[in-house]
N, CA, C and O atoms as a GROMACS GRO file, in nm:
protein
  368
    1UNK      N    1 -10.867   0.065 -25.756
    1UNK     CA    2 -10.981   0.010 -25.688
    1UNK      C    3 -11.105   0.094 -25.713
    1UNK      O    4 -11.215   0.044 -25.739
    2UNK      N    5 -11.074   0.278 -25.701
    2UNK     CA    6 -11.200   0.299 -25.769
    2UNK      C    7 -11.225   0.273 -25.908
    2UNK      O    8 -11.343   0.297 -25.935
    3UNK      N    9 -11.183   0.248 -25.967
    3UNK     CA   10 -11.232   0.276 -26.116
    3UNK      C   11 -11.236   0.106 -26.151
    3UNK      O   12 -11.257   0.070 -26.267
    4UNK      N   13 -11.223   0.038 -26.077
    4UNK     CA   14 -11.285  -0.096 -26.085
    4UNK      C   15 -11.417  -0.159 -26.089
    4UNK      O   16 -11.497  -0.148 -25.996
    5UNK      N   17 -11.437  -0.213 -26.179
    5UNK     CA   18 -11.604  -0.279 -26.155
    5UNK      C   19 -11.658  -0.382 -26.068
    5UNK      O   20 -11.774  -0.413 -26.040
    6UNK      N   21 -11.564  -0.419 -26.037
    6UNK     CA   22 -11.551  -0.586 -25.965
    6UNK      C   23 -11.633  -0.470 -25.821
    6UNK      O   24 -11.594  -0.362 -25.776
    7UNK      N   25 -11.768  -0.564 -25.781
    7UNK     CA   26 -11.824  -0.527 -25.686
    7UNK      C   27 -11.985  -0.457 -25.699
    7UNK      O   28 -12.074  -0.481 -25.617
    8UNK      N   29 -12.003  -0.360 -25.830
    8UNK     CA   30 -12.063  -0.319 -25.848
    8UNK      C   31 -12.187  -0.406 -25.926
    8UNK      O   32 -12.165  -0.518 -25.971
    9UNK      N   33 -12.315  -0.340 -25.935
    9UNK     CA   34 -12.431  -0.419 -25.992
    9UNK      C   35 -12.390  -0.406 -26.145
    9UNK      O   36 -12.302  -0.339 -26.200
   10UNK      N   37 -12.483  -0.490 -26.194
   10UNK     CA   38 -12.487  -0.460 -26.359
   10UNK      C   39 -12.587  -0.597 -26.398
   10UNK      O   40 -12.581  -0.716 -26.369
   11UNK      N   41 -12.704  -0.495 -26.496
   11UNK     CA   42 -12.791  -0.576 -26.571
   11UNK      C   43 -12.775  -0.605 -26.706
   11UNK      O   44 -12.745  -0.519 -26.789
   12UNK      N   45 -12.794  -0.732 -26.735
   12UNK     CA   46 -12.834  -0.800 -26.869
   12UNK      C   47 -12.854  -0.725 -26.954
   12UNK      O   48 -12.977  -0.714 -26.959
   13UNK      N   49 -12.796  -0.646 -27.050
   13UNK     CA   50 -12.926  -0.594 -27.161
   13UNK      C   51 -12.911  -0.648 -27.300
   13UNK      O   52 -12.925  -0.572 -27.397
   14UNK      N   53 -12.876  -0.806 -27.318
   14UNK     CA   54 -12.889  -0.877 -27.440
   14UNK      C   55 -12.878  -1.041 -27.391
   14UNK      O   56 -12.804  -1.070 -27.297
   15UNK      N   57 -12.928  -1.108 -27.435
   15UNK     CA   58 -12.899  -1.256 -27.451
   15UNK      C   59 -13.059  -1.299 -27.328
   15UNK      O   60 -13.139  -1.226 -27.270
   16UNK      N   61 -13.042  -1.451 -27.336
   16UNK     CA   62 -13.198  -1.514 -27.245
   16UNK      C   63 -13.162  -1.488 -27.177
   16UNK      O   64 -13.152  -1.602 -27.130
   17UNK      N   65 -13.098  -1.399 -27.066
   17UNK     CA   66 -13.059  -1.353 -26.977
   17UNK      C   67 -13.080  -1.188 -26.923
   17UNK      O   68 -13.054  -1.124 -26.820
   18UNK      N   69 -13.141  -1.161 -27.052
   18UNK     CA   70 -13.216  -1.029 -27.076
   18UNK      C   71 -13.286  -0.986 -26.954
   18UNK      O   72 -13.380  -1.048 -26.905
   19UNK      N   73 -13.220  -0.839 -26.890
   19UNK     CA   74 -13.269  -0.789 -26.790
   19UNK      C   75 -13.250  -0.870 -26.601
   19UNK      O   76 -13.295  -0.818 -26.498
   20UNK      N   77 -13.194  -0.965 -26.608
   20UNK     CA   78 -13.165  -1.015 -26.496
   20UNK      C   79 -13.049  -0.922 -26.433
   20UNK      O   80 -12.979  -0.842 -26.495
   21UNK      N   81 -13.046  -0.957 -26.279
   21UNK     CA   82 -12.935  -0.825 -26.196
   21UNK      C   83 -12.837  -0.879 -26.186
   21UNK      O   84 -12.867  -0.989 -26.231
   22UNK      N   85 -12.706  -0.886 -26.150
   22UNK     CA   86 -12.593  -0.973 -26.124
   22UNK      C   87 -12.499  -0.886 -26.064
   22UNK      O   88 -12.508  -0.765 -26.089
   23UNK      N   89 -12.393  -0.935 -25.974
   23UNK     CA   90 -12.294  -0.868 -25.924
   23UNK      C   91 -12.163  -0.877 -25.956
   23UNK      O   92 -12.119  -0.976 -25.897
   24UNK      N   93 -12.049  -0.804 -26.043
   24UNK     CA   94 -11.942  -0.844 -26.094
   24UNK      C   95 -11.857  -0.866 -26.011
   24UNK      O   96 -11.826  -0.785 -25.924
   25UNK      N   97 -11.812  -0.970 -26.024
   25UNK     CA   98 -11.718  -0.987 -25.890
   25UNK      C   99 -11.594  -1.052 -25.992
   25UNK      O  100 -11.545  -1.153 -25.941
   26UNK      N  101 -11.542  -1.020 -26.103
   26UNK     CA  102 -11.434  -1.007 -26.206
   26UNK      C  103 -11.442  -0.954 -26.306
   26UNK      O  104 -11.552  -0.955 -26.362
   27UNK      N  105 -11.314  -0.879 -26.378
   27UNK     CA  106 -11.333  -0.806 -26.496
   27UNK      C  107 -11.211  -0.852 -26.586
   27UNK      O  108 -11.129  -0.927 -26.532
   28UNK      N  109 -11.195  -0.821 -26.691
   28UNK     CA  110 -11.083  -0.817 -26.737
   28UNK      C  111 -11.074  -0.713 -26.913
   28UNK      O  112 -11.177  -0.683 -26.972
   29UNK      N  113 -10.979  -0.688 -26.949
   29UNK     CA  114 -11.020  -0.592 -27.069
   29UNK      C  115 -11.150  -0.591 -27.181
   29UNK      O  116 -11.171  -0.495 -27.256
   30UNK      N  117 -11.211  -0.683 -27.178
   30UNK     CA  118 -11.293  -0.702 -27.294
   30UNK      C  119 -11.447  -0.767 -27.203
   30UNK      O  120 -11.560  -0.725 -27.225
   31UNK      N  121 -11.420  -0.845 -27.128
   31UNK     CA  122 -11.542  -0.948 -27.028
   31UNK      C  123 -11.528  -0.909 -26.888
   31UNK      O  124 -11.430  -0.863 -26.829
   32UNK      N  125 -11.654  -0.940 -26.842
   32UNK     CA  126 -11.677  -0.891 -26.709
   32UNK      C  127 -11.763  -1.034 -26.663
   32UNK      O  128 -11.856  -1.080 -26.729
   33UNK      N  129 -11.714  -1.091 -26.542
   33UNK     CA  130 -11.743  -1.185 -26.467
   33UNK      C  131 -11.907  -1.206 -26.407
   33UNK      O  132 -11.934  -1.094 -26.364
   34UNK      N  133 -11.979  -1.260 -26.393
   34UNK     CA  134 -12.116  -1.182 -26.317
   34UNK      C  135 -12.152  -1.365 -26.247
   34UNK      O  136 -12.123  -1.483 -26.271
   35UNK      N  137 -12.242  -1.272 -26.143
   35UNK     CA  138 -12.293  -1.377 -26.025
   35UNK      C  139 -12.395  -1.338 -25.992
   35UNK      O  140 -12.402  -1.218 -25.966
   36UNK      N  141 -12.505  -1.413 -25.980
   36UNK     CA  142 -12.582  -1.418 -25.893
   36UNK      C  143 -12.674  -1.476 -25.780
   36UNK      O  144 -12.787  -1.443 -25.742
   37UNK      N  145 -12.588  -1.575 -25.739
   37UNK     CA  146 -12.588  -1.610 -25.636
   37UNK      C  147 -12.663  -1.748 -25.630
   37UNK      O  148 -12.648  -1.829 -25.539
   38UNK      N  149 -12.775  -1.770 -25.775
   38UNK     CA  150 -12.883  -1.844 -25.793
   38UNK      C  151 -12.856  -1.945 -25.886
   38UNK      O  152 -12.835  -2.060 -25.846
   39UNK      N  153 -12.853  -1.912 -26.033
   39UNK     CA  154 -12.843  -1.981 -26.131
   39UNK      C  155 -12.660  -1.957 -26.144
   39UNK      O  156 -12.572  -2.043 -26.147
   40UNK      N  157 -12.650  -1.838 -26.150
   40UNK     CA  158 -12.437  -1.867 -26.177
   40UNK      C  159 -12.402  -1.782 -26.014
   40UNK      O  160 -12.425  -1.673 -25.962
   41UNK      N  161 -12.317  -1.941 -25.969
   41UNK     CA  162 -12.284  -1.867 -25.844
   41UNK      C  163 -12.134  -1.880 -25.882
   41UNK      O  164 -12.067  -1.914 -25.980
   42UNK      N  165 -12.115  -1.840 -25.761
   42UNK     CA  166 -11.957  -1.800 -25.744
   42UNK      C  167 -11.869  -1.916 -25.805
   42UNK      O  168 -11.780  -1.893 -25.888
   43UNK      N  169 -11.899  -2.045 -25.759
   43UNK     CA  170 -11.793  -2.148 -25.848
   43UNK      C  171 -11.814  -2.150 -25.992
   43UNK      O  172 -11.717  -2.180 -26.062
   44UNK      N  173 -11.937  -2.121 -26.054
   44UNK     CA  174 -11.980  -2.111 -26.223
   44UNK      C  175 -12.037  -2.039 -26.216
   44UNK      O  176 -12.152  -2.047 -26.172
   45UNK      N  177 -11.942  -1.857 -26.289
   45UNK     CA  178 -12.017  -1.707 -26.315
   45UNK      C  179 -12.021  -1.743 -26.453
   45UNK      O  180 -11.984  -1.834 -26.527
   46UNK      N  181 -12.082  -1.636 -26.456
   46UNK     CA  182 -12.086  -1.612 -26.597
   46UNK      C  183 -12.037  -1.504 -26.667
   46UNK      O  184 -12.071  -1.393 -26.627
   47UNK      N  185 -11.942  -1.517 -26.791
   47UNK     CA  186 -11.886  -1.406 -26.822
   47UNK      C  187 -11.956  -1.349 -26.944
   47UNK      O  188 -12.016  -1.422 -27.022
   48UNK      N  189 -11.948  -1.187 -26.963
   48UNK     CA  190 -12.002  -1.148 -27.084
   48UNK      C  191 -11.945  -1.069 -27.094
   48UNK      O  192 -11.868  -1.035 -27.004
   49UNK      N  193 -11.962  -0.982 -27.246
   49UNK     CA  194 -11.901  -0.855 -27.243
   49UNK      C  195 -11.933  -0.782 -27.221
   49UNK      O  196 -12.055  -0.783 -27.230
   50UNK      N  197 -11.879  -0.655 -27.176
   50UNK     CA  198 -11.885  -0.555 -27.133
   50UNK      C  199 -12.028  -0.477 -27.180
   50UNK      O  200 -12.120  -0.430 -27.113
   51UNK      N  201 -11.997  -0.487 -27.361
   51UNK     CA  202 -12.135  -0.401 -27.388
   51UNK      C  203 -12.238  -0.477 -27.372
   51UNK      O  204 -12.337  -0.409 -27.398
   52UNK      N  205 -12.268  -0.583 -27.343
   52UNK     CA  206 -12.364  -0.632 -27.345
   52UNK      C  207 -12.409  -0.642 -27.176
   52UNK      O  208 -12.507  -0.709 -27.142
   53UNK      N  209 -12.340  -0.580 -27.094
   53UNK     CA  210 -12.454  -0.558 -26.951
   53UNK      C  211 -12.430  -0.408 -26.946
   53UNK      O  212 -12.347  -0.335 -27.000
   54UNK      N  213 -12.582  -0.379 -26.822
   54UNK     CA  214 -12.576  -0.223 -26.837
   54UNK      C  215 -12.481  -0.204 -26.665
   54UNK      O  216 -12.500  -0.276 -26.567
   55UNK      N  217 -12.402  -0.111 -26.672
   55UNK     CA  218 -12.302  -0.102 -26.537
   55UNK      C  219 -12.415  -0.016 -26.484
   55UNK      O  220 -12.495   0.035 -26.562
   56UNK      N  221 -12.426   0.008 -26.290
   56UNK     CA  222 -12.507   0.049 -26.264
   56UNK      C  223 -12.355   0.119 -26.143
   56UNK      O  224 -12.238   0.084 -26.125
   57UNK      N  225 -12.453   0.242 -26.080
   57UNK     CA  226 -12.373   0.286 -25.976
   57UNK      C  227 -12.347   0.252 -25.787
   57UNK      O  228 -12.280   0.277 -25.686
   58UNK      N  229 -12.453   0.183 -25.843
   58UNK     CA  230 -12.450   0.059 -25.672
   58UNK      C  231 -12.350  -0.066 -25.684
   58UNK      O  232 -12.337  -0.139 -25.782
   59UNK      N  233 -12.276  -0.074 -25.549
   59UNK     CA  234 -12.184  -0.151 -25.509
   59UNK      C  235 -12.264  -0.214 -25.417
   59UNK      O  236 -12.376  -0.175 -25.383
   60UNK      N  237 -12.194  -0.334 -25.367
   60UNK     CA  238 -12.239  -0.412 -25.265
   60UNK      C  239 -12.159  -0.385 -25.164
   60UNK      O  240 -12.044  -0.354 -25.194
   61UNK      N  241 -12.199  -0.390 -25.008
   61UNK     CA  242 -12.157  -0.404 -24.884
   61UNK      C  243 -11.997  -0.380 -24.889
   61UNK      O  244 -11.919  -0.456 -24.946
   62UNK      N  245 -11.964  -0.270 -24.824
   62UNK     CA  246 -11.828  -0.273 -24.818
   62UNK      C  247 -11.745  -0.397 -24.793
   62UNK      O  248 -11.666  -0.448 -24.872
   63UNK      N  249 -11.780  -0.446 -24.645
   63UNK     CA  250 -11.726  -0.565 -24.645
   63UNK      C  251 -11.673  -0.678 -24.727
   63UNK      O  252 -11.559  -0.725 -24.733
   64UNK      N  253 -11.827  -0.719 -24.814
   64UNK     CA  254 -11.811  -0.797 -24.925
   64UNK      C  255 -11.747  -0.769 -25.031
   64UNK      O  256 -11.714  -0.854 -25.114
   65UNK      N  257 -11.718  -0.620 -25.042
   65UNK     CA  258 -11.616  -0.534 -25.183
   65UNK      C  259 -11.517  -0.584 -25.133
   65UNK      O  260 -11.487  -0.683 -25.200
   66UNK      N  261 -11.434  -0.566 -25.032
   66UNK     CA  262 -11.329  -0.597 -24.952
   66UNK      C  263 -11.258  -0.742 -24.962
   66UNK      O  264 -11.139  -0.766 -24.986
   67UNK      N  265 -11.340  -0.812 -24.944
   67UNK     CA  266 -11.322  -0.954 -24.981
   67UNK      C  267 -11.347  -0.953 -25.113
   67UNK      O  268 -11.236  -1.002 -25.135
   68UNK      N  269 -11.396  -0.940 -25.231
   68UNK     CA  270 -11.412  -0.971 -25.356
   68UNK      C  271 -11.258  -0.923 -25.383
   68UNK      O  272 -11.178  -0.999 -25.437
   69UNK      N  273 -11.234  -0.831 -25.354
   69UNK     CA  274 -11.072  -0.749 -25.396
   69UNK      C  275 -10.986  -0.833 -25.340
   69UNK      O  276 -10.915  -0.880 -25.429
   70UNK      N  277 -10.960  -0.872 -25.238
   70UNK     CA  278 -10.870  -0.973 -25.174
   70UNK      C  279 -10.930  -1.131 -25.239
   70UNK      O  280 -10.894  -1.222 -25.163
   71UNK      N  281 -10.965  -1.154 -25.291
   71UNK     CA  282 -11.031  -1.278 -25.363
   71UNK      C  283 -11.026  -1.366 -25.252
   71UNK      O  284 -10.947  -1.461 -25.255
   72UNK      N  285 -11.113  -1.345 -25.137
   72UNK     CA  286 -11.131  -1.399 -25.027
   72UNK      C  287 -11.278  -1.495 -25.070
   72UNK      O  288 -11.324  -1.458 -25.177
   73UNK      N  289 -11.352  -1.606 -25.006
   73UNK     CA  290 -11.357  -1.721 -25.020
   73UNK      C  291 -11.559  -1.604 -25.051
   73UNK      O  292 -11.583  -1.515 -24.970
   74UNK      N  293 -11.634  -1.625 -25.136
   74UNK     CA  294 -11.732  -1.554 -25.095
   74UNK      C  295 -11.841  -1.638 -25.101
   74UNK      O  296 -11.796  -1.745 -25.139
   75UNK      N  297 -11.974  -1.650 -25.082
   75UNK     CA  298 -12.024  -1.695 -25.070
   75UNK      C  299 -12.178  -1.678 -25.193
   75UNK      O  300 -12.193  -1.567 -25.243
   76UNK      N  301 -12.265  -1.775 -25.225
   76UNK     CA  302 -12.325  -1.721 -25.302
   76UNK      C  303 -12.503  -1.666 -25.198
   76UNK      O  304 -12.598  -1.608 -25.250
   77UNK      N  305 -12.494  -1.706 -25.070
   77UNK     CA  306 -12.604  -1.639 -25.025
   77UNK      C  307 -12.574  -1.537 -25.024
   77UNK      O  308 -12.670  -1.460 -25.031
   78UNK      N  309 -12.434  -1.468 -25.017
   78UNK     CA  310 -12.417  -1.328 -24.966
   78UNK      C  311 -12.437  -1.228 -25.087
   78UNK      O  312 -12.466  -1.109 -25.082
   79UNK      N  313 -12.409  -1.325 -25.220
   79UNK     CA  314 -12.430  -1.262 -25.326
   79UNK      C  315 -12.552  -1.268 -25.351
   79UNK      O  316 -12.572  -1.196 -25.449
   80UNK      N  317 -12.691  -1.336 -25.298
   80UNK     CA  318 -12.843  -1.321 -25.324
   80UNK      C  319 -12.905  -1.230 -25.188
   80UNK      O  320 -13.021  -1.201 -25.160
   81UNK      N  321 -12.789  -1.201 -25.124
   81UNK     CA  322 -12.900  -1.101 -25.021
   81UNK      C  323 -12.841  -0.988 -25.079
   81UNK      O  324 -12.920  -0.898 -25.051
   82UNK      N  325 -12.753  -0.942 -25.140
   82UNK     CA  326 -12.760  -0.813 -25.178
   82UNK      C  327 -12.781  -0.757 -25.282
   82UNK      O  328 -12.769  -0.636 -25.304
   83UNK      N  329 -12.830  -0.882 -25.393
   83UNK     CA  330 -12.901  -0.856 -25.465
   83UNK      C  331 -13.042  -0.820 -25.419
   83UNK      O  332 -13.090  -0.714 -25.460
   84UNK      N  333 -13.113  -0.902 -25.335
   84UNK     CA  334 -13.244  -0.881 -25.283
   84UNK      C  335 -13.213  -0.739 -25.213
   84UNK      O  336 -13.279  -0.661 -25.283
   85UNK      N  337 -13.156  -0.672 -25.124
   85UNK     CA  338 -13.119  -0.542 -25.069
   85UNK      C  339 -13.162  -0.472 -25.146
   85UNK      O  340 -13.265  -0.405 -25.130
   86UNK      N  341 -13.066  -0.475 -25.280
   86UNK     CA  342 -13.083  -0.385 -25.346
   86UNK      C  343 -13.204  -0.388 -25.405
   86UNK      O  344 -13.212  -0.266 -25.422
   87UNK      N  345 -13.297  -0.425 -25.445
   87UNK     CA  346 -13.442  -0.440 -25.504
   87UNK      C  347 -13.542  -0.435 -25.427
   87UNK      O  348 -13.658  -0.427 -25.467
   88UNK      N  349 -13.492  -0.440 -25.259
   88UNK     CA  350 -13.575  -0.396 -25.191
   88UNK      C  351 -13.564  -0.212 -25.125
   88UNK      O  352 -13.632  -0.145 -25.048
   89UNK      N  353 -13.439  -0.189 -25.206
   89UNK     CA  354 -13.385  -0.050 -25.207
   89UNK      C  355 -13.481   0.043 -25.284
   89UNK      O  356 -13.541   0.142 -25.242
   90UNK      N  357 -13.482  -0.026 -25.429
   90UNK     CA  358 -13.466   0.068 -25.543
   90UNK      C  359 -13.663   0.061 -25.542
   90UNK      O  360 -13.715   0.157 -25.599
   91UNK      N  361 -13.741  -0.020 -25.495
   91UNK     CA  362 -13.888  -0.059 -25.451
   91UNK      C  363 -13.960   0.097 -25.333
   91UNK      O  364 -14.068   0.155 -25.328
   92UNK      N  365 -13.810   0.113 -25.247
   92UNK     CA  366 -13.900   0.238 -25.169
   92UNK      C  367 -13.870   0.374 -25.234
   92UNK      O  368 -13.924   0.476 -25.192
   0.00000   0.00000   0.00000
């Protein structure tokens, strides 16, 4: 669970998707799952590879880690407020 990505932020750094934030909420050896809550929510993520987003060291809300790990039912507002959190984090 630590060394898992599922939970943590990670930005775009190739494709028209260039530089947008997303939250991985799946991984698997080669692709990593991403959401953001807006354009790919939780029923249609979007997957990419690995090298092509940048991994960041912010996680989302314990709670919501908690449930992403238990593949409990999530929601995609919950995945656009902590995206917004965080950008209203990294702003002060």
């Amino acid at each position: 669970m630590e060394d898992s990505l599922i939970g943590r932020f990670a930005i775009s750094k190739a494709g028209h998707d260039k530089s947008q934030i997303y939250v991985i909420i799946g991984e698997d050896a080669e692709f990593v799952t991403l959401c953001d809550g807006r354009l790919k929510t939780v029923d249609k993520p979007k997957r990419k590879r690995k090298k092509h987003v940048q991994m960041m060291k912010y996680t989302v809300d314990a709670a919501l880690l908690q449930r992403l790990f238990a593949k409990d039912k999530v929601l995609d507002e919950e995945i656009k407020y902590e995206i917004k959190h965080y950008n209203n984090q990294k702003q002060i």
